[in-house]
C-alpha positions in Angstrom: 0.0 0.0 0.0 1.4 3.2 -0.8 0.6 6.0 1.2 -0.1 9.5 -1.1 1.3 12.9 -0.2 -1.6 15.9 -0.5 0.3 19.3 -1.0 -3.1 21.1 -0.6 -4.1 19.2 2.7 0.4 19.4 3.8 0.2 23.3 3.7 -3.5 23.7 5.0 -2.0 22.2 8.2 0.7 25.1 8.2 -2.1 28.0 7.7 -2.9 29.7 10.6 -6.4 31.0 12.0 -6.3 34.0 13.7 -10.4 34.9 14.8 -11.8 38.3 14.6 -8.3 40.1 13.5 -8.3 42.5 11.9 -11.9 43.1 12.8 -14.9 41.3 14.4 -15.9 38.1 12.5 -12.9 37.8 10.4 -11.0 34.4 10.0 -7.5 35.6 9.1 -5.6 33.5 7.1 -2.0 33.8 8.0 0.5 31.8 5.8 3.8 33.0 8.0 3.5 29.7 9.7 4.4 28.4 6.2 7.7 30.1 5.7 9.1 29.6 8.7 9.6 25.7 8.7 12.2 25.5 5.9 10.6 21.8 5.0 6.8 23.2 4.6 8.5 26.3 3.0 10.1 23.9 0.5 7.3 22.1 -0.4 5.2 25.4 -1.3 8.0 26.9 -3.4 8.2 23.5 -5.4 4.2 23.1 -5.8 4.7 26.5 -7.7 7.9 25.7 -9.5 7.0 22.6 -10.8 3.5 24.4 -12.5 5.5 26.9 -13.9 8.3 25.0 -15.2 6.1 23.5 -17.7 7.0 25.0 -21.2 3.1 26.2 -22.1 3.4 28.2 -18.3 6.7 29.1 -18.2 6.9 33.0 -17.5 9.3 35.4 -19.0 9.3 37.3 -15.4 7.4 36.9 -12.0 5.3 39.8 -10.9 4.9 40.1 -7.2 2.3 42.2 -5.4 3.1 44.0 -2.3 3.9 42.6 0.4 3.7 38.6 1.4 3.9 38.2 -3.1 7.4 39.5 -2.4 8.4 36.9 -0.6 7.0 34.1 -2.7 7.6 35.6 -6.4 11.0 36.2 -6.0 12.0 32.8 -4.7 9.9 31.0 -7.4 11.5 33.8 -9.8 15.2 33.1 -8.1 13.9 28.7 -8.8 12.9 29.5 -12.5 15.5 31.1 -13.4 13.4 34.6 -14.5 13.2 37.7 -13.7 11.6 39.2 -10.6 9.4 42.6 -10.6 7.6 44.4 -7.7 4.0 45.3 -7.6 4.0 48.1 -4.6 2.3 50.3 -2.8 2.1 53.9 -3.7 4.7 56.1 -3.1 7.5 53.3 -2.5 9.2 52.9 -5.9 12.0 55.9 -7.1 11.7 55.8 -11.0 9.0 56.6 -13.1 5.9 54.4 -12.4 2.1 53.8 -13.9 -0.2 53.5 -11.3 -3.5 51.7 -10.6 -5.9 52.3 -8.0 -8.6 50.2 -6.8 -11.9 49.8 -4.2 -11.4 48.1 -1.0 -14.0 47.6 1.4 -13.4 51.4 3.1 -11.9 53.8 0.8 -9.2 52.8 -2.2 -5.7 51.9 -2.5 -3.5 52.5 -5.4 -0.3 50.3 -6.4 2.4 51.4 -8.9 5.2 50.1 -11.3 8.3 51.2 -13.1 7.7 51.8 -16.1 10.2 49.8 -17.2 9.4 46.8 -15.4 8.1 44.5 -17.9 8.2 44.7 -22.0 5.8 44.2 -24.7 5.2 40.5 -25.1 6.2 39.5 -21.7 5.0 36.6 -20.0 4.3 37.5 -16.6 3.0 34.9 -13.7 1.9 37.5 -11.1 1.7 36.2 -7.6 0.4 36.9 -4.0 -0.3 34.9 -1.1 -4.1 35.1 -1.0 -7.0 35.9 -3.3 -9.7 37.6 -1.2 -12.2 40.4 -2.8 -9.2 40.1 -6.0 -8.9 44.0 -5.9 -5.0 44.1 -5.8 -4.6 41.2 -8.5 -6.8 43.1 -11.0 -4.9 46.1 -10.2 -1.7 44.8 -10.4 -2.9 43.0 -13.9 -4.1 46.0 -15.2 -0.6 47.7 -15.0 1.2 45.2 -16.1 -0.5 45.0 -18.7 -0.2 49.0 -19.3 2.9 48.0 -20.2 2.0 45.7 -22.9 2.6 42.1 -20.7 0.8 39.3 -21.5 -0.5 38.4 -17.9 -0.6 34.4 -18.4 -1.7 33.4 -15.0 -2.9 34.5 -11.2 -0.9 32.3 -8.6 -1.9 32.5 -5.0 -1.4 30.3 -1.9 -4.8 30.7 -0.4 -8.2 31.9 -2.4 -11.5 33.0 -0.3 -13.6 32.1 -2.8 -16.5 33.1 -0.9 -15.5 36.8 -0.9 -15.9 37.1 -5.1 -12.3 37.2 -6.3 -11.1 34.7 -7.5 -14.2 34.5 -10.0 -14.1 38.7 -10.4 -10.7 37.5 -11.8 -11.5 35.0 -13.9 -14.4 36.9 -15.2 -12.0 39.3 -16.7 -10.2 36.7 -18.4 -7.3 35.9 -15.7 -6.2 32.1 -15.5 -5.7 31.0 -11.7 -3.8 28.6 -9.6 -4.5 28.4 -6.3 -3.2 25.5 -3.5 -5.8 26.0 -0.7 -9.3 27.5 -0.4 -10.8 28.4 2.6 -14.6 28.6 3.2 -15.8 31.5 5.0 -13.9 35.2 5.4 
């Protein structure tokens, strides 16, 4: 008998729960429990990797949104042997930038790029570690492709697909891949 390995049920064990943070009635979803065992760390690196080193989803570059995409993007970037960009916040980059903002729940946001972050044609594989109301992905989409990217998929560790984003985004043509969803907010 040979015992099977689930990636999606291995890192759901490494996600922590925090209640009612940052408000009342939220179920935070807190993947730093993940990066800081070096095997669980491994094993979500690789479950990305190995997608994306698939010729048909291979990315020219790996676009990361601020902040926790940081931290995955450029390690699967630094794996694949691509390039890594940054998706940030406004007011954090020094060169010329395009910017994008978006809704959130209380106000907006708005998240920039060099200018000469991507080029015409690219493949980009933009990343973050959870797909909520999708805001920041289609904002971070929308730039890149600004600058003339081809946006080939969506990659998060987590999706809340009762909050809308992930199909928002797919409604507006983006591919995901996702390891774990979570029920509830």
């Amino acid at each position: 008998m040979t015992a099977t390995f689930s990636v999606t049920d291995y890192l759901r064990q490494h996600i922590r729960t925090v209640p009612d943070w940052p408000a009342p009635g939220v179920q935070f979803r807190d993947i730093t429990p993940l990066l800081q065992n070096p095997r669980v760390f491994r094993v979500l690196i690789d479950a990305f990797v190995h997608r994306y080193m698939a010729p048909e989803l291979r990315p020219d570059v790996v676009a990361g949104l601020d902040a926790r995409g940081f931290i995955i993007g450029s390690v699967v970037a630094y794996e694949l042997n691509v390039g890594f960009v940054p998706i940030r916040k406004s007011g954090k980059l020094p060169f010329t930038t395009v910017q994008e903002t978006y809704e959130l729940e209380y106000g907006s946001a708005t998240v920039e790029l060099h200018t000469d972050a991507v080029a015409q044609g690219q493949r980009v594989l933009l990343i973050d570690d959870l797909i909520a109301t999708g805001g920041t992905m289609m904002a971070g989409k929308k730039l890149l492709e600004k600058l003339g990217a081809d946006v080939t998929e969506g990659a998060a560790i987590v999706d809340l697909p009762e909050l809308g984003g992930s199909a928002r985004l797919r409604e507006a043509g983006l591919k995901l891949f996702t390891l774990v969803d979570f029920d509830g907010h």
